[in-house]
C-alpha positions in Angstrom: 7.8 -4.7 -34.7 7.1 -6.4 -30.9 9.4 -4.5 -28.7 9.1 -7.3 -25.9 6.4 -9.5 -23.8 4.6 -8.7 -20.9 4.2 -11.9 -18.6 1.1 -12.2 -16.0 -2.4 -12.8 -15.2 -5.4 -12.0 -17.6 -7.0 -8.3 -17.1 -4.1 -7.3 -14.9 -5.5 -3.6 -14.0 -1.1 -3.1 -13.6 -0.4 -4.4 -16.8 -2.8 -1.8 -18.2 -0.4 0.9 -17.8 2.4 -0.4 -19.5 -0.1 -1.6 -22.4 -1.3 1.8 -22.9 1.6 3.6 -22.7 2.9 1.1 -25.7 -0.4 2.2 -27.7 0.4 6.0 -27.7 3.9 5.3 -28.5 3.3 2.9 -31.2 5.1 -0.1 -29.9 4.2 -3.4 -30.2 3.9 -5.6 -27.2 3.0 -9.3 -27.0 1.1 -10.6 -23.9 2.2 -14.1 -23.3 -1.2 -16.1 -22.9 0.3 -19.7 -22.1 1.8 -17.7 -18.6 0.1 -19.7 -15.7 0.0 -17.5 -11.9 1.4 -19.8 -9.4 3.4 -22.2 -11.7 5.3 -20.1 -14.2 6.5 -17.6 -12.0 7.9 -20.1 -9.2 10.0 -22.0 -11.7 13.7 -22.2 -11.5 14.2 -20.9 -14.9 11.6 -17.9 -14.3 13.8 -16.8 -10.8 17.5 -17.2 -12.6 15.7 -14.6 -15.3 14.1 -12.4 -13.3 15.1 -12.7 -9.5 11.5 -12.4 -8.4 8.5 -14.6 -9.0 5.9 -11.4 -8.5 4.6 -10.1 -11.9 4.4 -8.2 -14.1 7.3 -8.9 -15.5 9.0 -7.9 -19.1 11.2 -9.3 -21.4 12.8 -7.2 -24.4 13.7 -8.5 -27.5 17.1 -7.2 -26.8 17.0 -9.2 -23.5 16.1 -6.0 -21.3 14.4 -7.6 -18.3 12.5 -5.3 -15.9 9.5 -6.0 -13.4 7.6 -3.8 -11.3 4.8 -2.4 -13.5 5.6 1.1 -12.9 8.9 0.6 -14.3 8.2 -1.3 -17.2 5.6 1.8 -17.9 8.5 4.1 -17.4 10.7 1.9 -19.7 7.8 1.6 -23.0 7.1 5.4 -22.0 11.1 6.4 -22.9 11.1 3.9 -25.9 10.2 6.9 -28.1 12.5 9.4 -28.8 9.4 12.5 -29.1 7.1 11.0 -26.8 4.4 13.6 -25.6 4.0 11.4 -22.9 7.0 11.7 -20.6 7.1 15.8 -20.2 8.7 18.5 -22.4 11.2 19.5 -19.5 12.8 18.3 -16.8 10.0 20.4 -14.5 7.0 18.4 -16.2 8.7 15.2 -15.8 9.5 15.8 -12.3 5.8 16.7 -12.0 4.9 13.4 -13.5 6.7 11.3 -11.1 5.6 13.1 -8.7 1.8 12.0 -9.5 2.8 8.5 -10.2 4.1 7.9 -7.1 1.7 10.2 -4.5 -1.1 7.7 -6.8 1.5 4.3 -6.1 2.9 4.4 -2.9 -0.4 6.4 -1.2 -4.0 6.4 -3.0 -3.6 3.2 -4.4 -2.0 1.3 -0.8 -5.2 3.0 0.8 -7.6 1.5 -2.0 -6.1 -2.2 -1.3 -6.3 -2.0 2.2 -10.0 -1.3 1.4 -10.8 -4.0 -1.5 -8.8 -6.8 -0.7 -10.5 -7.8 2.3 -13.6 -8.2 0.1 -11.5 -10.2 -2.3 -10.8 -12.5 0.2 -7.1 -11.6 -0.1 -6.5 -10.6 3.6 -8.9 -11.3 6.9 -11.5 -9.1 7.3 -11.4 -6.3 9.8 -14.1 -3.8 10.4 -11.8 -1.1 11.5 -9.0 -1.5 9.3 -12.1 -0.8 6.5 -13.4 2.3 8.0 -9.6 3.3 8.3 -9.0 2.0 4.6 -11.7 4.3 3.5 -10.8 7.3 5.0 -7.2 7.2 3.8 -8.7 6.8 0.4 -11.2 9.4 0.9 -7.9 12.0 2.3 -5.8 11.2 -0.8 -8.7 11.4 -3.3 -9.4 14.8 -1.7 -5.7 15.7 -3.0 -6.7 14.7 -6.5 -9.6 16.6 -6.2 -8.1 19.5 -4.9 -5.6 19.8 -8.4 -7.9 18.6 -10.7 -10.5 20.8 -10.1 -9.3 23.4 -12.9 -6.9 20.6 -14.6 -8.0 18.4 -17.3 -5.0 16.6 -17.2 -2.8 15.8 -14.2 0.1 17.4 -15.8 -0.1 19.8 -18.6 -2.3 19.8 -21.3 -2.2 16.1 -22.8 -2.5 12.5 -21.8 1.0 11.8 -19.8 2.4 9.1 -18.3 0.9 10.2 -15.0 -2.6 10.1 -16.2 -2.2 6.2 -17.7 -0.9 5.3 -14.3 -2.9 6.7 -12.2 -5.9 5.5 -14.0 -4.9 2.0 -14.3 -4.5 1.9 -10.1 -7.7 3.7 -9.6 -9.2 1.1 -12.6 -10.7 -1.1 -9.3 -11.9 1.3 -7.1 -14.2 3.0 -9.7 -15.2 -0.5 -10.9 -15.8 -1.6 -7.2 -16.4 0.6 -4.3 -16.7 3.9 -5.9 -20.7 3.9 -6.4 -22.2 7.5 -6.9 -22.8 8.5 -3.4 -19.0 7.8 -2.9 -17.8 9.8 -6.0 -20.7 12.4 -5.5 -17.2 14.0 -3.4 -15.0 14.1 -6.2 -16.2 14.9 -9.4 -13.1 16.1 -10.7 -11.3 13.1 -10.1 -13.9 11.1 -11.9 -14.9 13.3 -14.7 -10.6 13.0 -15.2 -11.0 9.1 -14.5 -13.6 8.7 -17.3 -11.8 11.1 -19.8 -8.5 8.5 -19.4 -10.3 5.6 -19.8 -12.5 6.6 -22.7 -9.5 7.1 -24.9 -9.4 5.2 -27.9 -5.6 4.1 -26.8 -6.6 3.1 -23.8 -10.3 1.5 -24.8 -8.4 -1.3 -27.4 -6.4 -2.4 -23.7 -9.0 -2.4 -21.3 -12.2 -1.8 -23.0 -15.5 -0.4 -22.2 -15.1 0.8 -18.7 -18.7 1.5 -16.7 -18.4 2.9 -13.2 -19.5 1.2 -10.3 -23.3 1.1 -9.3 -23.5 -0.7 -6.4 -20.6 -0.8 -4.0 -18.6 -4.3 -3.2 -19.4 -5.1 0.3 -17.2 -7.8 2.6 -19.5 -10.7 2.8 -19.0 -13.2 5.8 -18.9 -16.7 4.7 -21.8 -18.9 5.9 -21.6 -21.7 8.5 -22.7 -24.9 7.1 -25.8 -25.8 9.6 -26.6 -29.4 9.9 -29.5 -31.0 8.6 -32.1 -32.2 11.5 -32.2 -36.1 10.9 -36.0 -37.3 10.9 -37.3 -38.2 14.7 -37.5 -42.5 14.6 -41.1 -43.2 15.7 -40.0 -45.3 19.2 -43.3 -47.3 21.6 -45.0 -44.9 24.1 -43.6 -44.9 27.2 -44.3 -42.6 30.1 -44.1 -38.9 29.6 -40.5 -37.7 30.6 -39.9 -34.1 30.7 -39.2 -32.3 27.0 -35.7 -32.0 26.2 -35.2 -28.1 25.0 -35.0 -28.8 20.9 -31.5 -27.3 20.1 -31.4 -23.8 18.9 -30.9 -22.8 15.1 -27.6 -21.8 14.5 -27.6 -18.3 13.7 -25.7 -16.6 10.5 -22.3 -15.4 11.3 -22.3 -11.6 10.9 -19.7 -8.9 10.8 -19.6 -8.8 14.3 -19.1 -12.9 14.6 -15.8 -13.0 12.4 -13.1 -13.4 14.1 -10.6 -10.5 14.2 -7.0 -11.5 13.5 -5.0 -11.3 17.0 -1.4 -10.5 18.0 0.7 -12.4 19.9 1.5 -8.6 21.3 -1.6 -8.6 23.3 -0.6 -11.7 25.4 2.3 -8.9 27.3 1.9 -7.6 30.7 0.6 -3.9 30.4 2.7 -1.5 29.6 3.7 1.0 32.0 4.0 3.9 29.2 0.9 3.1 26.8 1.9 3.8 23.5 -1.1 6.0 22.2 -0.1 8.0 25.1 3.0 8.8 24.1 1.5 9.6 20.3 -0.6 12.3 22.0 2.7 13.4 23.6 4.2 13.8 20.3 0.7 15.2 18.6 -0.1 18.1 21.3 3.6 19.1 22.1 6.4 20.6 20.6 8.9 18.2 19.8 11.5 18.3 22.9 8.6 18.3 25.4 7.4 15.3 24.1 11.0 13.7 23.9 11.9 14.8 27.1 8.5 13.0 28.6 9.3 9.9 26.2 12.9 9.5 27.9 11.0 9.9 31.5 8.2 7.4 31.3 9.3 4.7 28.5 10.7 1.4 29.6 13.0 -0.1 27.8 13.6 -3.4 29.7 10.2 -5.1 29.6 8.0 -2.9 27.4 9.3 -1.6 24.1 13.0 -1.9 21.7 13.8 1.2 20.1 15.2 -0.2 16.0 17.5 1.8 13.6 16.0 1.5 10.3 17.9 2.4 6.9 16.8 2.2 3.2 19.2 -0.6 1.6 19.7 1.2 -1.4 20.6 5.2 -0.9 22.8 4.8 -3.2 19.6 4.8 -5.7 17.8 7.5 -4.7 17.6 10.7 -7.0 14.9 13.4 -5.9 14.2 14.6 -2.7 10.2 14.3 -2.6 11.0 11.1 -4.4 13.2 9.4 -1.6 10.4 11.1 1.1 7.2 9.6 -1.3 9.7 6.0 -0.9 9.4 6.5 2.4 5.7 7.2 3.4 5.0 4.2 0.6 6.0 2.0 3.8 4.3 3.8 6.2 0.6 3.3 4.7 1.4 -0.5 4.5 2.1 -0.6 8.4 -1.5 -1.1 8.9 -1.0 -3.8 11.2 1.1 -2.5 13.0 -0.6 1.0 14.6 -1.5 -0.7 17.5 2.1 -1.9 18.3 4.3 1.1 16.9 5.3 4.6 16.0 8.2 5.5 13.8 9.8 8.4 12.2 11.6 8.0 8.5 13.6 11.5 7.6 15.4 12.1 4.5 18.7 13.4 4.6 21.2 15.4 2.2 20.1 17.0 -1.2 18.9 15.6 -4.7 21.0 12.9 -6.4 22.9 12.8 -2.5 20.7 11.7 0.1 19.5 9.2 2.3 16.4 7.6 4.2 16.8 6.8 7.5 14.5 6.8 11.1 13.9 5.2 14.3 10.8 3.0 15.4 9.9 2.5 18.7 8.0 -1.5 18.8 6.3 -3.4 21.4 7.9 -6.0 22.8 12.0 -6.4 23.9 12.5 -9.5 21.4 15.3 -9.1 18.8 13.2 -10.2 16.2 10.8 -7.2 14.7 7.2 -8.0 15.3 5.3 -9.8 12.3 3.2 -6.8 12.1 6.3 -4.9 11.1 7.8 -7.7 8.9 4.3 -8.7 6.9 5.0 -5.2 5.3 5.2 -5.6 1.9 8.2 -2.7 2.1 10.4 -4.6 5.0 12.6 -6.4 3.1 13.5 -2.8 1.3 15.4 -1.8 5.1 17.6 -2.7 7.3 16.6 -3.2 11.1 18.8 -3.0 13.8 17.8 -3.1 17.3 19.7 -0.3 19.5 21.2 -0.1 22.9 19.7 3.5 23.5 22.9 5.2 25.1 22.6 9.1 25.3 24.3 9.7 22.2 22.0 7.4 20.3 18.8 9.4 22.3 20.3 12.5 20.8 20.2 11.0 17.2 16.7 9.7 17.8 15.4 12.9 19.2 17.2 14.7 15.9 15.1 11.9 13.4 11.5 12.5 15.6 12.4 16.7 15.2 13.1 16.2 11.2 15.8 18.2 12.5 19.7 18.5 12.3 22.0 16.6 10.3 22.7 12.7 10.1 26.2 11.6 8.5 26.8 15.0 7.9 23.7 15.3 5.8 20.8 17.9 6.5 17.7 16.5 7.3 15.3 17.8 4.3 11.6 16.0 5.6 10.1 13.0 6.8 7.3 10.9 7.5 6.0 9.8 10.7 4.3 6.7 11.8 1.8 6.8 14.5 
């Protein structure tokens, strides 16, 4: 019996998840093939149904509608009263979110920022790569680290963790991840090739082979012109030789252009920012606040914002709400040269909130694009402050991960910088 369809683009690695998950539990899910990126999705009727145009997306047969991937994976995952795959207490479950998300909102944003330049998704940027790649290289490290004695990420049986995680590393391994890369981590890809070498999750994706030669960012070509033939003209006297134009040479790493800010058109600051990240590295935290409040300028060189999760009112688990958090973090990419921020959560499971400070280049009352292309902005409010000494108390509180905010504890945080 179909339980629903899946709506979006052939061989979906995202889609994979929720595929699988339906395989193990027995569930029948249809794949509508007539779906078309770009034209489906943007249509009146496809908006009023599912308020977003990004996919995948779900419809149930009982008129559930969900999208996000993860939650549609969650949803099919639940489906089955006995499933195997969601834990056997509320310990492994937590345990199993707790995977899914480091994997989501960390590894896989770190993975992107590395493969999507070569997709031609995003301009190329050699540092943001060797950045990209080191962040990927840190959170496989994690993986490693637990999987070293584990078959499985959680307990002793393909979970829901395992099909997720899998399906986001699906690229990578098919990719970038060539054997001197994975020569690092062969705990993560001995687990990676045990997922995806299940029968359940063969009949989705099929015969997966790991990556032999890595994906490199190729620089497109400029066209050269064709020399037109010389016309054969009467001698006349000997004029000095006109140097022949040179060839024009292949663009190379080096020759792309880098994508530039509109930031870097401002007078100097008189604080530089990275300074002020070493402040807060090397120092404990009032020193470095107390040397922020001395040198930073807030009439020509930076706005301080007040940045609050819209929905608190959603937010269950602790690590959950702080794992929300760092997921906008690593997609402020753009941004490092331009900002530091700190995001704390406050209050106690099923009660608490995320809330922080960023200090941004610039006194406009607009936030920078760098901030805004985020995929996670539109997730927050962001207020700019008038930074009275009241407000400098709560900011130095939030950059501490210290004290209380609406009468709520502060628990952790994440920091941008």
């Amino acid at each position: 019996m179909t339980v629903g369809t899946i709506y979006s683009y052939p061989q979906n690695p995202r889609v994979f998840k929720a595929l699988v998950v339906a395989k193990y539990n027995g569930l029948e899910v249809k794949v509508d093939d007539k779906f078309v990126m770009g034209t489906t999705n943007k249509t009146d009727a496809w908006i009023a149904k599912f308020g977003a145009s990004q996919v995948p997306a779900f419809e149930g047969t009982d008129g559930t509608v969900i999208i996000e991937s993860g939650a549609i994976a969650y949803y099919l995952a639940h489906l089955k009263a006995d499933s195997t795959l969601v834990g056997r207490s509320n310990a492994e479950e937590a345990l199993i979110q707790q995977w899914i998300q480091f994997v989501d909102c960390s590894l896989a944003v770190a993975i992107s920022a590395w493969i999507y330049p070569i997709l031609g998704y995003i301009p190329y940027n050699k540092a943001s790569e060797t950045a990209a790649i080191e962040r990927t290289r840190d959170q496989l490290a994690t993986l490693e680290r637990h999987l070293i004695k584990k078959t499985y990420l959680v307990g002793e049986r393909v979970t829901l963790a395992d099909i997720s995680a899998a399906s986001a590393l699906f690229t990578g391994f098919k990719m970038v991840f060539d054997a001197p890369f994975r020569k690092d981590f062969p705990a993560v890809t001995r687990w990676f090739t045990t997922i995806v070498n299940q029968s359940n999750f063969k009949a989705v994706a099929g015969e997966f082979a790991l990556c032999e030669n890595q994906a490199k960012f190729t620089p497109p070509k400029k066209e050269t012109k064709e020399k037109k033939p010389k016309e054969e003209k009467p001698k006349e006297e000997k004029k000095p030789k006109a140097k022949e134009p040179e060839e024009e040479k292949e663009e190379t790493f080096e020759d792309v252009p880098k994508p530039k800010s509109k930031l870097e058109l401002l007078p100097a600051a008189k604080m530089p920012l990275d300074e002020w990240k070493r402040q807060y590295s090397n120092n404990d935290t009032p020193v470095a606040m107390k040397w922020l409040w001395e040198n930073i300028d807030l009439t020509t060189d930076y706005s301080i914002w007040k940045v609050d999760y819209k929905y608190n009112d959603e937010l269950t688990k602790l690590y959950m709400s702080n794992n929300l958090a760092g997921g906008l973090m690593n997609r402020l990419e753009r941004a490092r040269k331009y900002a530091f921020g700190t995001l704390v959560v406050a209050g106690e499971d099923n009660a608490n909130i995320i809330t922080g400070y960023f200090i941004v280049r610039g006194v406009a009352d607009e936030m920078i694009e760098e901030i805004t292309d985020a995929a996670d902005y539109e997730s927050y409010n962001w207020v700019k402050v008038n930074v009275t000494d009241e407000e400098k108390k709560k900011i130095d509180q939030v950059f501490a991960w210290e004290g209380s905010l609406d009468g709520k504890a502060i628990a952790d945080g994440k920091t941008f910088k």
